[in-house]
RODO-2510 file (C-alpha; in nm, 4 decimals, decimal comma):
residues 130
     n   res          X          Y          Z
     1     x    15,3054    -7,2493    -9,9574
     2     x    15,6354    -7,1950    -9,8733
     3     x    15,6686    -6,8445   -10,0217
     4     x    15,3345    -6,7193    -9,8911
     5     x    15,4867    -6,8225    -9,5183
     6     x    15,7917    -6,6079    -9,6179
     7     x    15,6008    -6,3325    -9,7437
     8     x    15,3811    -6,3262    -9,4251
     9     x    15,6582    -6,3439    -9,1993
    10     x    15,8036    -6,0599    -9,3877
    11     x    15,4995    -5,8426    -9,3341
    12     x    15,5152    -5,9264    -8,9667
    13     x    15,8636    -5,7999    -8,9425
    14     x    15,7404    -5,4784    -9,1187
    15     x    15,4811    -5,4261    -8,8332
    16     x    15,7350    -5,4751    -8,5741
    17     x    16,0279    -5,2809    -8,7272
    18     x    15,7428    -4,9910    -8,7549
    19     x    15,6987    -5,0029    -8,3961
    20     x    16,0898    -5,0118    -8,2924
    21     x    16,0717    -4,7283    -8,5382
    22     x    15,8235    -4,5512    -8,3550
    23     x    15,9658    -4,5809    -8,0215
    24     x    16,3221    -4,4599    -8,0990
    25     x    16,1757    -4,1312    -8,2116
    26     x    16,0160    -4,1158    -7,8760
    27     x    16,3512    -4,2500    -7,6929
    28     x    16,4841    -3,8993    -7,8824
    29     x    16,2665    -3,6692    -7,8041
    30     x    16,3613    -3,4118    -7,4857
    31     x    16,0124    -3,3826    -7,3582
    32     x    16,0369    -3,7376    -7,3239
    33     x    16,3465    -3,7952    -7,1434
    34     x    16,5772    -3,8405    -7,4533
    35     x    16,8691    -3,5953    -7,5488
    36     x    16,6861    -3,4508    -7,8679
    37     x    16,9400    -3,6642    -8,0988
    38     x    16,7364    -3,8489    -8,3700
    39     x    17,0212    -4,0027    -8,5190
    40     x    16,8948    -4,3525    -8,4152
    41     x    16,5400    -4,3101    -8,5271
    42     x    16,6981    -4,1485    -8,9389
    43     x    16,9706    -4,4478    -8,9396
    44     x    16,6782    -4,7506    -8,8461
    45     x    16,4545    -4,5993    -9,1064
    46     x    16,6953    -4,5372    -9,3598
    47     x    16,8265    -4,9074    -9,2978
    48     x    16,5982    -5,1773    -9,1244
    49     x    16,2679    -5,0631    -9,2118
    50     x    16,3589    -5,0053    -9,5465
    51     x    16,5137    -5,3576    -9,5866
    52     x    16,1729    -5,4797    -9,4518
    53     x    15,9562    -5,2602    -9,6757
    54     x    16,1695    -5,4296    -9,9762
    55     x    16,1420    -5,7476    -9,8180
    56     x    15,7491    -5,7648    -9,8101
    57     x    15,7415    -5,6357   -10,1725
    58     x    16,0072    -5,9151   -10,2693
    59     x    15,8363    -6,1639   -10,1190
    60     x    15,4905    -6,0466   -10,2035
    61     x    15,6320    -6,0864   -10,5573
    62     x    15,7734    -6,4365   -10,5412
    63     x    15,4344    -6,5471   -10,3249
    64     x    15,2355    -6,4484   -10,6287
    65     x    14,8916    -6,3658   -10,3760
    66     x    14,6856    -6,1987   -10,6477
    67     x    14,6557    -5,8680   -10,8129
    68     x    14,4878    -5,7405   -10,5164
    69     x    14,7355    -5,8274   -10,2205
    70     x    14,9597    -5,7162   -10,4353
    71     x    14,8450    -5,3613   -10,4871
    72     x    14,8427    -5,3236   -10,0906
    73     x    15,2331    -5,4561   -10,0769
    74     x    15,2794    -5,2148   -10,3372
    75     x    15,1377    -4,9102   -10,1998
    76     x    15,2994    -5,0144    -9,8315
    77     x    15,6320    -4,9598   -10,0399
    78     x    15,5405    -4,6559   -10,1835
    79     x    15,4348    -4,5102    -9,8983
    80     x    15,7769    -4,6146    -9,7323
    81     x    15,9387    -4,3944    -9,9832
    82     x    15,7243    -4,1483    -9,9361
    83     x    15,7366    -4,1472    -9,5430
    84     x    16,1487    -4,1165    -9,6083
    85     x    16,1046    -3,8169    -9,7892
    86     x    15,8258    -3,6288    -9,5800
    87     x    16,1171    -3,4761    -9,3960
    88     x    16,3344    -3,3257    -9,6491
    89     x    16,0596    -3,1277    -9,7829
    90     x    15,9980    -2,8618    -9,4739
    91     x    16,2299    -2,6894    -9,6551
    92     x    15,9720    -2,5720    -9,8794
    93     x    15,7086    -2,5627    -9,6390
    94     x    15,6855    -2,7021    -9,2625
    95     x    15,3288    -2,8504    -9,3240
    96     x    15,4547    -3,0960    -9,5450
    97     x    15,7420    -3,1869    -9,3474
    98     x    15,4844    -3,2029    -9,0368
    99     x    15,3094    -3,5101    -9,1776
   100     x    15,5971    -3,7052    -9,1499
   101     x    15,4354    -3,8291    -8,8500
   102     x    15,0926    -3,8612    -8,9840
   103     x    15,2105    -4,0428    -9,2810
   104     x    15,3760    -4,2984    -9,0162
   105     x    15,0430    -4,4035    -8,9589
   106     x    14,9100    -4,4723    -9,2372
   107     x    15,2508    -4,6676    -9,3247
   108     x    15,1868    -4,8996    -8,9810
   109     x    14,7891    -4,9135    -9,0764
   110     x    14,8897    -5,0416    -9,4340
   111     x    15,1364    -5,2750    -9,3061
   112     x    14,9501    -5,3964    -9,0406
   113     x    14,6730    -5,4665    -9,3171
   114     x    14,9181    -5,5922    -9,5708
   115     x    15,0559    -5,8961    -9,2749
   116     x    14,6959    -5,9422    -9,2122
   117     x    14,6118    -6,0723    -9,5558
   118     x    14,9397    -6,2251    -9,6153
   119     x    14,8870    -6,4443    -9,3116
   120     x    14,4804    -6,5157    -9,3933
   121     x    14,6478    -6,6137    -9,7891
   122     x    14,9218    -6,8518    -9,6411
   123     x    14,6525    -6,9787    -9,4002
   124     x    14,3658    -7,0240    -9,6734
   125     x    14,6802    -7,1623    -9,9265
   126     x    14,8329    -7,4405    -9,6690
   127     x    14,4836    -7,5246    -9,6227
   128     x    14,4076    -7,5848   -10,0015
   129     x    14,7365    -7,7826    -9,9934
   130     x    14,6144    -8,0488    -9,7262
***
């Protein structure tokens, strides 16, 4: 019970990390107001979503929610790794870089769906226990 709890709040951090994510791109961009610098926005990724991301598969582990759950925390952690290197490859062509943004998305739609479930399994779990 207490893992699943864990795991869920893990997920929700994911969801809300995504958005502070999100918004610090906008805080950089020029058409926006912000000086163009996306330092912020690399260094948060790089750091505090990816901590989450691990977090949510960690926990996901430990929580033990079934081979299906578990296949959604997985592919919201592969899709983290993917979404961190959507960017390096515009070098080899600018359309693939260009979906960085489209592959946030997904990444927020997966997590948002992973935090779903892992809140319905802790729900459905502490209710099994009582």
């Amino acid at each position: 019970m207490v893992l699943q709890r864990i795991h869920a709040a893990a997920a929700i951090v994911l969801v809300a990390v995504i958005v502070v994510q999100v918004f610090l791109a906008g805080a950089a961009i020029a058409d926006l107001g912000g000086n163009g610098n996306f330092d912020g926005h690399v260094e948060f990724g790089y750091s505090w979503v990816g901590l989450a991301a691990l977090a949510v598969l960690l926990s996901g582990l430990a929580a033990r929610p079934g081979r299906g759950h578990l296949l959604w925390v997985v592919a919201v952690f592969v899709d983290y790794i993917v979404q961190t290197l959507l960017p390096s490859l515009k070098s080899i062509t600018p359309a693939l870089g260009a979906l960085h943004p489209v592959n946030a998305l997904v990444l927020f739609g997966l997590s948002v769906l992973v935090a779903r479930r892992a809140i319905s399994l802790g729900a459905t779990r502490t209710g099994a226990d009582n």
